[in-house]
Each structure stands twice: as C-alpha cells, then as structure tokens.
C-alpha positions in Angstrom: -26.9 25.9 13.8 -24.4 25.8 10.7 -22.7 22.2 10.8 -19.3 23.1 10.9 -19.8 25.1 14.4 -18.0 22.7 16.9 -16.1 23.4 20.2 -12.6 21.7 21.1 -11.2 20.2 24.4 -8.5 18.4 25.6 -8.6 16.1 28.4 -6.0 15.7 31.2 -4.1 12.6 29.3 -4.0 14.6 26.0 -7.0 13.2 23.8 -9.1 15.9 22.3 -12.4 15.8 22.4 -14.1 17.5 18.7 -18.1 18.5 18.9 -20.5 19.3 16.1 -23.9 19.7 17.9 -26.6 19.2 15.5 -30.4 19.0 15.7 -31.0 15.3 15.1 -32.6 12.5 16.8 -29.5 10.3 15.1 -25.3 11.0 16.4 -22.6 9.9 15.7 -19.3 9.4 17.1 -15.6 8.1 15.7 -12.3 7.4 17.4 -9.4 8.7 15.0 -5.7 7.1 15.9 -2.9 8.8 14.4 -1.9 5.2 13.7 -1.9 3.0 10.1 0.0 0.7 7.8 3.1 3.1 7.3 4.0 3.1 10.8 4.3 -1.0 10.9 7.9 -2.9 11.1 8.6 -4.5 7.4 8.3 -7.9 9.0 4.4 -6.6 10.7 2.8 -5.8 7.3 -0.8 -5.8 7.7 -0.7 -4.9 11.8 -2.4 -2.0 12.2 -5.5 -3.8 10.4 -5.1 -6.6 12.3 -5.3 -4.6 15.5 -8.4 -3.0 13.7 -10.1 -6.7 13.4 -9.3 -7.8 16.9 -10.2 -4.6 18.6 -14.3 -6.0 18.2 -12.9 -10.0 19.7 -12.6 -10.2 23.4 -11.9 -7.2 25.9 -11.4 -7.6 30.2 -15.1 -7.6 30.8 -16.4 -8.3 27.3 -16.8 -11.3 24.7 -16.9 -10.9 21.3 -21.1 -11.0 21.3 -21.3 -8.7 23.8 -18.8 -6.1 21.9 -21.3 -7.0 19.0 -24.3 -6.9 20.4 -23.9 -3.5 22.6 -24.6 -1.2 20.1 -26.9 -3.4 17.5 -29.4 -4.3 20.1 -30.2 -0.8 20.4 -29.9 -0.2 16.6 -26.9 1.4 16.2 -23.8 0.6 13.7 -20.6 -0.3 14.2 -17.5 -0.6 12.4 -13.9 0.4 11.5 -11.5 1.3 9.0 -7.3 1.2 8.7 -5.6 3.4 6.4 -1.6 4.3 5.7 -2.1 6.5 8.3 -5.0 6.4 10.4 -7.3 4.0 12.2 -10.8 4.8 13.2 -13.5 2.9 15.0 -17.1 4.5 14.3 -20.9 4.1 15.6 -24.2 5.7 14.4 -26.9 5.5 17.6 -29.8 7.4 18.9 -29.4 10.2 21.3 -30.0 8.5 24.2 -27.1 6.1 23.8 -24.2 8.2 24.1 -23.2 6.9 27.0 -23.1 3.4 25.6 -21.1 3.7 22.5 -18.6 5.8 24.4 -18.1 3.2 26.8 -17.5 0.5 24.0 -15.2 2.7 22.3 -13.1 2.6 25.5 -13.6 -0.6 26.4 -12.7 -2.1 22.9 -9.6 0.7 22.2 -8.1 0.3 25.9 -8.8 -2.8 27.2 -9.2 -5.4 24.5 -7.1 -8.6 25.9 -6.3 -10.1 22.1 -6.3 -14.0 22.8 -4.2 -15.9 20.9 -7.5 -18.0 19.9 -9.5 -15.1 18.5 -6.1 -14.3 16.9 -5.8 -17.2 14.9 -9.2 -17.2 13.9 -9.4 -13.4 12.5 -6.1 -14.4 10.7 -8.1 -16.8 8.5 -11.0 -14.1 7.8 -7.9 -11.9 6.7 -6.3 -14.0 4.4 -9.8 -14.5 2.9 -9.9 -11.0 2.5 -6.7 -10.7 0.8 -7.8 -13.4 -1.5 -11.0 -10.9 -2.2 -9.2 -8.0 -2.8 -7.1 -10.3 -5.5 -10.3 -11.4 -6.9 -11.0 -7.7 -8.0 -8.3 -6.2 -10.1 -9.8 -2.6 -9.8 -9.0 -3.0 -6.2 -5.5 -4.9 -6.1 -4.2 -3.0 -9.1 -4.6 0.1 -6.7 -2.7 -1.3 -3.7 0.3 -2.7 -6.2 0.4 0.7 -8.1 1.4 2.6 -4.5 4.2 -0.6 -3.9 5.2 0.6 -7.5 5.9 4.2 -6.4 6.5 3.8 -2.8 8.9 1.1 -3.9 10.7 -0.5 -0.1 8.5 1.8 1.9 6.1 1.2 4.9 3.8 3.1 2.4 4.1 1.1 -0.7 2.6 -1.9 1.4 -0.7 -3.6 1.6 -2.7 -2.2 4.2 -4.0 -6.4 4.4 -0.3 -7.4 4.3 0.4 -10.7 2.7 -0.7 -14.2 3.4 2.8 -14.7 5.2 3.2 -11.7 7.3 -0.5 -11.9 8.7 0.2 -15.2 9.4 3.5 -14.2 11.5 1.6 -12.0 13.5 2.1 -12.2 17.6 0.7 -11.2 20.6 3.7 -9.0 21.2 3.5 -7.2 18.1 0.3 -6.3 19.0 1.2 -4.2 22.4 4.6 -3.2 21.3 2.8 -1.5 18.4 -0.2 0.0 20.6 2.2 1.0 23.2 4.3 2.6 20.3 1.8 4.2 18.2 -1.3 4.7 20.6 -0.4 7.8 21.6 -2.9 10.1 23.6 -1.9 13.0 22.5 -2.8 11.5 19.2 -6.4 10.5 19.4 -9.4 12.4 19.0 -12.8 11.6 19.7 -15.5 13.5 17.4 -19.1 13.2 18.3 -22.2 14.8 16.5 -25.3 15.3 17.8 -28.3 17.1 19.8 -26.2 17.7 23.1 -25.5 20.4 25.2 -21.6 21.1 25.4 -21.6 20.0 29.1 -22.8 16.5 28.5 -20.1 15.9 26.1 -17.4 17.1 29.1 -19.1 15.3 31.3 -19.0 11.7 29.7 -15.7 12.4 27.7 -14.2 12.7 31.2 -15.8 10.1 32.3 -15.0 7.5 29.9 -11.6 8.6 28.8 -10.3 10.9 31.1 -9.0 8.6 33.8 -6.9 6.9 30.9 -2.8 6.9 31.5 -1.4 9.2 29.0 0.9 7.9 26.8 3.2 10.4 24.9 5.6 7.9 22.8 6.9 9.2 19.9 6.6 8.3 16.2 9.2 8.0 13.9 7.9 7.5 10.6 10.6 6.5 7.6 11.4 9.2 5.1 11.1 9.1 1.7 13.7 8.6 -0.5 14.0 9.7 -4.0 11.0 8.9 -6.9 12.1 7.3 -10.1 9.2 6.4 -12.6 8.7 2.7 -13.5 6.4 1.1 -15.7 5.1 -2.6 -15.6 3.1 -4.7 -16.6 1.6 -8.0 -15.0 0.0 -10.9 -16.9 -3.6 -11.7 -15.1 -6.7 -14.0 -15.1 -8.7 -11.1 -16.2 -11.1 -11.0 -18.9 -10.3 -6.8 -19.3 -7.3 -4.6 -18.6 -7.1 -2.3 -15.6 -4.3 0.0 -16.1 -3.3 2.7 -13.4 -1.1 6.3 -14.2 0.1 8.1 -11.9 2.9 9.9 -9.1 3.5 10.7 -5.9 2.2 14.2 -5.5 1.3 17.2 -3.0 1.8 16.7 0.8 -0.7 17.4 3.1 1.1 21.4 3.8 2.0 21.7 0.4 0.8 25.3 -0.9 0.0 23.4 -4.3 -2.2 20.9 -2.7 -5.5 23.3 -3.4 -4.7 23.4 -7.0 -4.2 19.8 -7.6 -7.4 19.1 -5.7 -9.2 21.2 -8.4 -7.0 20.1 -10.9 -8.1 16.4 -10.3 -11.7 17.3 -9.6 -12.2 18.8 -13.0 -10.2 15.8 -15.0 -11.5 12.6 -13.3 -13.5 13.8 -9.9 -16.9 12.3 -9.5 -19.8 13.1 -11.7 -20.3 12.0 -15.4 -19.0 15.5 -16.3 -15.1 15.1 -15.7 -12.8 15.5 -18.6 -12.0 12.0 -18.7 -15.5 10.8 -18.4 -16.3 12.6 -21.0 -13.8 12.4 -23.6 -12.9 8.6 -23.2 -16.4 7.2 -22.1 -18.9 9.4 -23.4 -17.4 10.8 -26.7 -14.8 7.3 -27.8 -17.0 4.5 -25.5 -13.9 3.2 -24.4 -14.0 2.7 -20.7 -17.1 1.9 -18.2 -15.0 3.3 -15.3 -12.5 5.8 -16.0 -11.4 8.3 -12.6 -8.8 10.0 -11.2 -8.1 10.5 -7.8 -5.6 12.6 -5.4 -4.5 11.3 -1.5 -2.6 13.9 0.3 -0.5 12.5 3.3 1.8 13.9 6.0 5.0 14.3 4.0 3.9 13.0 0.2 0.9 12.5 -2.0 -0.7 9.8 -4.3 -2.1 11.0 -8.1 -3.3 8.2 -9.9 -5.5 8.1 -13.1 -7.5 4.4 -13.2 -9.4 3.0 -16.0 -10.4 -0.5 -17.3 -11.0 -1.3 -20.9 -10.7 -4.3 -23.4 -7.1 -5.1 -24.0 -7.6 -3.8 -27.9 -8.6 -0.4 -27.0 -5.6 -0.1 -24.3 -3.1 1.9 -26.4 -5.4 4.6 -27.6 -6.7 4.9 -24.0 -3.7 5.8 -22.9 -3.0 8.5 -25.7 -6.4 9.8 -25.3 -5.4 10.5 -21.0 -2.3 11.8 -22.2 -3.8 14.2 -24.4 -6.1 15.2 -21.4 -3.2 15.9 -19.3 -1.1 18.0 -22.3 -4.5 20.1 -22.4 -4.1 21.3 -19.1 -0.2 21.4 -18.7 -0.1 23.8 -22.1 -3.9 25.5 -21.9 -4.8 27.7 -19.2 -8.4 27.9 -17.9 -10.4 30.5 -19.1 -12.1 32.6 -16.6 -15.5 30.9 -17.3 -14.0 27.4 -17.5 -12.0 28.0 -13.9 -15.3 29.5 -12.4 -17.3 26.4 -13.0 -14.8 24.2 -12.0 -14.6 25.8 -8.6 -18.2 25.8 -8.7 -18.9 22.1 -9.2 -16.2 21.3 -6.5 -17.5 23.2 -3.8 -21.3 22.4 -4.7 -19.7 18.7 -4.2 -18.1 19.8 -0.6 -21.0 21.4 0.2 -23.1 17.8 -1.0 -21.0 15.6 0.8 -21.6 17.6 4.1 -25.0 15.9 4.2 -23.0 12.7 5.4 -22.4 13.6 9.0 -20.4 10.7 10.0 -18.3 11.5 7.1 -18.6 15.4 8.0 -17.0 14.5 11.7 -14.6 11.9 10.2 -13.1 15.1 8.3 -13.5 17.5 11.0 -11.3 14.8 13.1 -8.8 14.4 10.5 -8.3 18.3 9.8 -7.5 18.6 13.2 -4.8 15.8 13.3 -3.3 17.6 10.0 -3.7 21.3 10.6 -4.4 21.9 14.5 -8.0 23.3 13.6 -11.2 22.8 11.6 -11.9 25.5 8.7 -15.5 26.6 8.4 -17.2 25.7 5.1 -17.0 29.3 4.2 -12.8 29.0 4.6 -12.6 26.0 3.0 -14.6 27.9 -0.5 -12.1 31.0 -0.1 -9.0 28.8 -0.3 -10.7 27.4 -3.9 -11.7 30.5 -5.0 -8.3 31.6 -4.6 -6.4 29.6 -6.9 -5.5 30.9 -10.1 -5.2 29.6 -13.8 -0.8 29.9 -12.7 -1.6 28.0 -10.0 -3.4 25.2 -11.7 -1.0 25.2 -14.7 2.1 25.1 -12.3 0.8 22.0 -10.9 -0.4 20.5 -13.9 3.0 20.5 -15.3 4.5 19.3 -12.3 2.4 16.8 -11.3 1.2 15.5 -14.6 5.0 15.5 -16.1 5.1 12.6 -18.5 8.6 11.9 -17.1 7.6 11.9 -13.7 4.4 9.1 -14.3 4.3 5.8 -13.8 2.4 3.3 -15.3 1.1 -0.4 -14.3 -0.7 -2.5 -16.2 -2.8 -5.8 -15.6 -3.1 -7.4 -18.9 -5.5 -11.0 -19.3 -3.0 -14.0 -19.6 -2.9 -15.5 -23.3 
C-alpha cells in the first residue's frame, strides 16, 4: 500500500481524525493544535510552550510518573514540540498499544489539572532552557533574526519567551488560552499503522468523541509593513554567526513552489548546494553554511545562516551576495532546472522513510490546505515551475533592498 493512501473523518465535536495504514509492526500517532507562540498576549510570551511542558505534569487521574511511565513501560516514545503556529504532542508504540497512547493523548490534552506546584517547578527547567539556547549562538541568532523582521509582533517572539514573562505566567493564562485557542475544529489526530479503518473509528470515538466541542475563534494580529534593518550584537563568542534574510512566501502564495526550489538548490541539505559549495568547499570559509525557507499562514521566513571567523566575515557576505545576483540575473538552464527538481524530489521522496515525520506533514497539509496531496501531486507542482518562475522569485525575495542582516560578532 503506497504511504500516502490515508482516509479522513471527522468526529461529532469537529476533530478530524487522518489515517495512513501501513504494514508495520511499529505506529505512530501525533496530536496537531492549530495553536503556537503567535497566538500568545505580549505580556504571555512563551505560553503556548509552557502549556506544552505542563501538559506531561499532573492530569485528574494521573501524576506526572504515571503520564511518564504509560507509554515507556511498554517501549514507546513520547514527546512534544511548540512552534509559531502549532503544537503537537507525538508517540511511537507497537501495534498493540493504540489504545494506550490514545488514551494519554486525551488524558494529557483534555484533562491536565496544571498545579501551581508543578508550575513553578517547569518554570525553572524553562528558564534553564532559555539559558541553553543563549549558550548556542546558531540557535539564539535564529530566534533574534525573526524579532528583527517580525519587529512588535507575536511572531518576532521567542517561542521560550524571556526569563520575565515565563516567570509571570498564571494559572489563568493557562485556561483562558486553552479555552481560546484549543479549538476542536482545529485539532487533528494522525495515526500510522497496520489497522483496519474500523479500529481507528472505533477508538477515535471512543477516546475523543464524547469531548465538548469548542468552536472559539482565532484572531491572529496582522502584519504590518517590512522595512529592512541591519544589526549587529557584540557576543561571548569565539566565531561570528551572521543570519540574511526576509519575510517571504505565505503558505497560499502561488510563488511558494519556486522559492522552495529556489532555496533547495542554494543552501537545501546535502553538500551539493550552491552555498556549500562555493563558500565551504571551493573558499573553506564556513563549516556550516544553509539556507532555509518557513512558509506560514499569512507570511514567510527566508533566511541564509553561516558562521565563520570574524576575518573572513566581509568576503562571506559578498560571496552569498554573489550567489543570490546569480540567480536574480541567470536563468536555469534546462539541464540545471531538471536536476534541481530532481534532487528535491529524490529528498521528498527520502524523507518519506520517516513516518512520524511523514504523518506530522500529512497533519499539517490538512490544517493548511483542507487535503493531503499524493507524492505523485506533490512532484507535478515541482515539475511545473519554470526558469520565470524561479527568476521572479529570486528577484523578489532575494532583493538586496528588501534583506536584512544580523550579526553576532565576539566582544573585544
């Protein structure tokens, strides 16, 4: 059976219910919450994550050892993630324990009690991540680079939040935001594995279907007008980690294909990128040098990263320019623009073999577009972008006017 076959419901309450059967003595299942960091009050920076964290502390009928041990006793794995716009609680298990991780995942999303206790207690792990995250500059510079052009948005903030707002965190902000953003017309629940369709009905209802629907309504802030800014920030860093970039394609944005290619063949994974191989491989300037591209509901995030010693900084940052004029004034050839749409869908195809990641995607594409495409739809929307198309976004998004630059530089 082809991975991407799957089969959609929706229970009474509104949560859907997403299923990729697969031949596999090994499933897995994720919760996806239309629900992150952007959708936070300015004084709640860091909420959604802390929801994330507490979600595993103490439920009605559960402590946090139990909520622990109920999936690693049997050997399955357990964890979450927060993002600008998303949270997600995941489990890998063996087939037989469906029932048990669904159960959890109910238990922990709808019925976790938050005592103040367990509150103060995760709000010391946080601020010790924080302090981790500022111990890595190739993380932090990352996080400060979307503050720089997200500048006063929910979406420009720390996904952590700071020392002082985690520490201002209440009880009350907790269910004022759940009962705000948990919306169950806004969850799905993915699950991959060797099932008939009728057990998933059967324990999806069971689990989730008696839940009270909640249909609040999200009011995200807008975006205001982009204006470029460069900084830079002194550092206790031995290198510097610079970061180049824009906002960029939304999620529905016709050009968001193109860009995806675009970035692939600059600074995508593999030792073959443009970047990699003109500033690493042919100059030895940088031991890390990528680009990325984050589409989102109603913007995008292009961002070039590299870190180098402070010296070899300037020339750098001509050489990525130089990059970026290539493919705002050359077109592709049609050899060159066949092999780039080669190596990124032999890298879709790769990263297929990840099946939690495989549903995690199948989850989100639903959120975002109402439907899952077939690998086979996914490769004809590639193959259909043109050398126009590719140059029309490359001199949008890779405008010299339009970037903006941060810099961590080692303190003197």
């Amino acid at each position: 059976m082809p991975l991407m076959d799957h089969q959609i419901f929706t229970l009474g309450n509104g949560i859907r219910i997403l299923f990729n059967p697969f031949p596999s003595n090994i499933s897995h299942a994720c919760v996806v919450i239309n629900a992150g960091s952007r959708d936070e009050k300015n004084t709640e920076t860091g909420l959604a994550h802390f929801i994330e964290h507490l979600l595993f502390k103490r439920t009605e009928k559960r402590n946090t050892n139990q909520i622990l041990n109920r999936l690693e006793l049997v050997g399955a794995d357990l964890n979450a993630y927060t993002t600008k716009e998303y949270t997600c609680i995941h489990a890998s298990f063996l087939n037989p324990f469906l029932d048990r991780t669904l159960d959890l995942f109910e238990d922990i999303l709808f019925h976790s009690t938050f005592p103040e206790e367990e509150m103060e207690k995760e709000k010391s792990v946080i601020l010790d991540e924080i302090a981790s995250y500022q111990d890595q500059p190739e993380d932090a510079i990352n996080d400060d680079f979307e503050e720089l052009i997200f500048k006063d948005h929910p979406l420009g903030k720390n996904i952590l939040g700071t020392p002082e707002s985690v520490q201002s965190l209440n009880q009350s902000n907790i269910f004022e935001f759940l009962k705000n953003n948990y919306n169950t017309h806004e969850i799905i629940i993915a699950i991959s594995g060797n099932y008939p369709v009728k057990k998933i009905k059967t324990v999806s209802e069971k689990f989730f279907g008696k839940l009270a629907e909640n249909n609040s309504v999200k009011d995200r802030e807008k975006l205001t007008s982009f204006i470029p800014a460069e900084t830079t920030l002194a550092k206790p860093i031995s290198q510097t980690h610079c970061v180049i970039g824009t906002q960029a394609y939304s999620l529905y944005d016709p050009n968001r294909v193109a860009l995806l290619l675009l970035n692939n063949l600059l600074g995508g994974p593999g030792m073959s990128s443009r970047l990699n191989l003109e500033i690493r491989e042919k100059h030895g300037i940088a031991y890390t040098i990528d680009s990325n591209y984050i589409p989102l509901s109603d913007t995008g995030i292009f961002s070039i990263y590299f870190g180098t010693d402070q010296e070899k900084t300037a020339k750098a940052l001509k050489l990525i320019h130089r990059e970026l004029r290539k493919l705002r004034e050359n077109k592709l050839g049609s050899l060159q623009l066949h092999q780039a749409k080669q190596r990124f869908m032999g890298q879709i195809a790769l990263a297929e073999e990840n099946r939690m990641g495989l549903i995690m995607s199948m989850a989100k594409s639903l959120f975002d577009y109402g439907k899952v495409d077939t690998l086979e739809e996914v490769f004809q929307k590639i193959n259909g972008v043109t050398t126009d198309q590719l140059g029309d976004a490359a001199n949008d998004i890779f405008n010299p006017m339009r970037l903006s630059v941060l810099t961590f530089e080692p303190e003197n």
